[in-house]
C-alpha positions in Angstrom: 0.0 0.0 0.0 1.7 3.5 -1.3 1.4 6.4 0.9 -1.3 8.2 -0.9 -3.4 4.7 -0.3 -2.8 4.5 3.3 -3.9 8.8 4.1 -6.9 8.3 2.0 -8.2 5.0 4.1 -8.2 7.4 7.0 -10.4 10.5 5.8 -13.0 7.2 4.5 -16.7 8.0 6.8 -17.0 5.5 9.4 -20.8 5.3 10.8 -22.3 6.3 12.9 -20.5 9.7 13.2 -20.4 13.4 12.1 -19.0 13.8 8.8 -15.8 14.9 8.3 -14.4 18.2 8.1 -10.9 17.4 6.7 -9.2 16.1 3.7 -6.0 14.1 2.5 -4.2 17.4 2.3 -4.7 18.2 6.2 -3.4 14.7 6.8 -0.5 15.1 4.5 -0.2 18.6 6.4 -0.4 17.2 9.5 2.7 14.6 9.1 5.1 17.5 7.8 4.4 19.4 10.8 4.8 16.4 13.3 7.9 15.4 11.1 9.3 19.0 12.2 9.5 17.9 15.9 6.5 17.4 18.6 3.8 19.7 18.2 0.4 20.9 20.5 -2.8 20.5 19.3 -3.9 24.6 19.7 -0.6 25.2 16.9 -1.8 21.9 15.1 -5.0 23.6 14.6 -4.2 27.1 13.8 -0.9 26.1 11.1 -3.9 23.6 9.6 -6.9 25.9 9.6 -8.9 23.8 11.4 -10.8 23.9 14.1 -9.6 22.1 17.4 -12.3 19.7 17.0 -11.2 18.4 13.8 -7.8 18.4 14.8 -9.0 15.9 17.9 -10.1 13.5 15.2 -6.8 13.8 12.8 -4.9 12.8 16.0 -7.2 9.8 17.0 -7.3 8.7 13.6 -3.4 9.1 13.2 -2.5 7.3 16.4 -4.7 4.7 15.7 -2.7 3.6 12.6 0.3 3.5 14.1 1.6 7.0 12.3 2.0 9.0 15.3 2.7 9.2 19.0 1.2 11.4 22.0 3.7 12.7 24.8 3.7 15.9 27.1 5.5 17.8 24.7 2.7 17.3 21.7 2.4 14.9 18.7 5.5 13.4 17.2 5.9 10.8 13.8 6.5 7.0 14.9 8.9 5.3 13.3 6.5 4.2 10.7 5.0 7.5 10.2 8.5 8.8 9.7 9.0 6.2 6.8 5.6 7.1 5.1 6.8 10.4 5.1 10.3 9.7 3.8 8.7 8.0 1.4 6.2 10.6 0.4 9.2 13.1 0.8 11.2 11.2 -2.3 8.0 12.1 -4.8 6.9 15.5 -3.1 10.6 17.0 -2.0 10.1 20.5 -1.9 7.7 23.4 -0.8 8.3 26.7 -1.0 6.6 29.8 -0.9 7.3 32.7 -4.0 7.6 36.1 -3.9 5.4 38.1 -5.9 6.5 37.1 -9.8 4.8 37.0 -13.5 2.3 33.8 -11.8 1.3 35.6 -9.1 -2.3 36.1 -9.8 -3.3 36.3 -6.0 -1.1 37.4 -3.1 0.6 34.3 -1.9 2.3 31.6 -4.2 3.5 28.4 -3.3 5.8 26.2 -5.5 5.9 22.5 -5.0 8.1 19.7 -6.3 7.5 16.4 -7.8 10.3 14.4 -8.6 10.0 12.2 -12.2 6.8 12.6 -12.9 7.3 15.2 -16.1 5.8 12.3 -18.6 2.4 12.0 -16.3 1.6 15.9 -17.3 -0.7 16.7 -20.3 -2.0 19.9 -20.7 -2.2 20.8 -17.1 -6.1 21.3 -16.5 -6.2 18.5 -14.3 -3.6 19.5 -12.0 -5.5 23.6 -12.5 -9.0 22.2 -11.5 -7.5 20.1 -8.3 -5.7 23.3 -7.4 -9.0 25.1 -7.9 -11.1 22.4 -6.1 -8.7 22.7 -2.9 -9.2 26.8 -2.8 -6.9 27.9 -5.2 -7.1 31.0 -7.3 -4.9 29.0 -10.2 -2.5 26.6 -10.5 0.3 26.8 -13.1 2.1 23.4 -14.2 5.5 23.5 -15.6 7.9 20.4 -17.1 12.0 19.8 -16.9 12.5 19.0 -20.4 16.5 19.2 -22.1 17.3 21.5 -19.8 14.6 24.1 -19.6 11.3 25.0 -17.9 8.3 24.6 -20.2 4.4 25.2 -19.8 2.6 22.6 -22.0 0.9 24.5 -24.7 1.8 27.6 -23.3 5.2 28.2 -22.9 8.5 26.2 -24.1 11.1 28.5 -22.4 10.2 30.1 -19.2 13.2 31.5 -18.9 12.5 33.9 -21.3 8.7 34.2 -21.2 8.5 34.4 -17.4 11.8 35.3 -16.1 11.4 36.3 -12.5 9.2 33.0 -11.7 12.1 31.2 -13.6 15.0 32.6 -11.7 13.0 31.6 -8.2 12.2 28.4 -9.0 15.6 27.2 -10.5 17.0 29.1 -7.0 14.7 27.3 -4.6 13.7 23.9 -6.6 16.2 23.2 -8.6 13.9 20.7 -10.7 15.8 18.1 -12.5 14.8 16.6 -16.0 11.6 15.3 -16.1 10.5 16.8 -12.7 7.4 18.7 -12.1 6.9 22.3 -10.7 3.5 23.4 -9.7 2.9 26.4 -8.6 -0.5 27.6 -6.8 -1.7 31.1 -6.1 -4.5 32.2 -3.5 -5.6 35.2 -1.4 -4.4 32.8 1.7 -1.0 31.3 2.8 -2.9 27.8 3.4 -5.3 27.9 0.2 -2.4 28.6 -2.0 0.0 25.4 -0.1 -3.0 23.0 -0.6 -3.9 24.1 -4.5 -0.4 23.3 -5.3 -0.4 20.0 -3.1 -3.6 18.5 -4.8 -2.5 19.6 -8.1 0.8 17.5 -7.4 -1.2 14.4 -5.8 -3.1 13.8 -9.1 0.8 12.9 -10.7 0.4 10.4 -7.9 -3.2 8.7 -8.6 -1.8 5.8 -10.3 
């Protein structure tokens, strides 16, 4: 079972019960704060943008597989949840957040990662609408390819059609052929890191 299988089993409905009020990418956001070093369940909440109720029930449901353990000092990665995320890590490597450049349609951009999956990418719209879906303003979705940045369709240099987003992500990425760079723009810090994480999670689906 791959990382992505083993997250989604945990945001499945079990009756009887409230529904949920999280997704995959609060888990996913969950592990790389507890991967970070032990951490309380008021920050949990407010890094999250959750509630402290829903937050409760991420915790249960990550102890109770084994991903994480509970001490004084807050929530900490077992030794199998610190594999998982090694593992997811090796796929997703890098997030960063942008300064304001030629993608930045809303205030905050974040940039993420994906290492080989450059082949997986078509035109893009599927990793725009899961950006979208996740409360993203727009998601832009660039390729590695002989040495340069391209957009499918849109753009086959980016170093010269977009050079300030070029000369940031080359500086804080550093994508490698065939790797993926999405980037995601929202009026929020945490709408913008989701957009771009579920447009990156549909390389993944397979």
């Amino acid at each position: 079972m791959n990382v992505k299988e083993i997250l989604n089993s945990l945001i499945k409905e079990k009756a009887p019960g409230p529904a949920l009020t999280f997704t995959l990418l609060h888990l996913i956001k969950a592990l790389e704060l507890m991967a970070e070093g032990p951490i309380g369940r008021g920050k949990l909440a407010k890094n999250l943008g959750t509630g402290e109720g829903t937050v409760r029930t991420i915790i249960k449901r990550l102890k109770d597989s084994n991903l994480i353990e509970i001490s004084r000092e807050g929530c900490r990665l077992t030794s199998f949840g610190r594999k998982l995320w090694e593992k997811f890590k090796r796929k997703i490597p890098k997030k960063v957040f942008l300064e304001k450049n030629e993608f930045s349609l809303a205030q905050y951009s974040v940039a993420v990662l994906v290492k080989g999956y450059g082949s997986k990418v078509g035109t893009g719209m599927k990793q725009r609408d899961a950006a979208i879906m996740a409360g993203a303003d727009r998601a832009i979705t660039m390729v590695a390819k002989d040495k340069k940045l391209i957009i499918p369709r849109i753009s086959d240099n980016i170093a010269k059609d977009y050079p300030i987003a070029y000369k940031q992500i080359v500086k804080l990425l550093n994508p490698e052929q065939n790797d993926v760079v999405i980037v995601g723009t929202a009026k929020t810090r945490e709408k913008a890191e989701y957009g771009a994480l579920a447009a990156a999670l549909t390389l993944l689906e397979d």
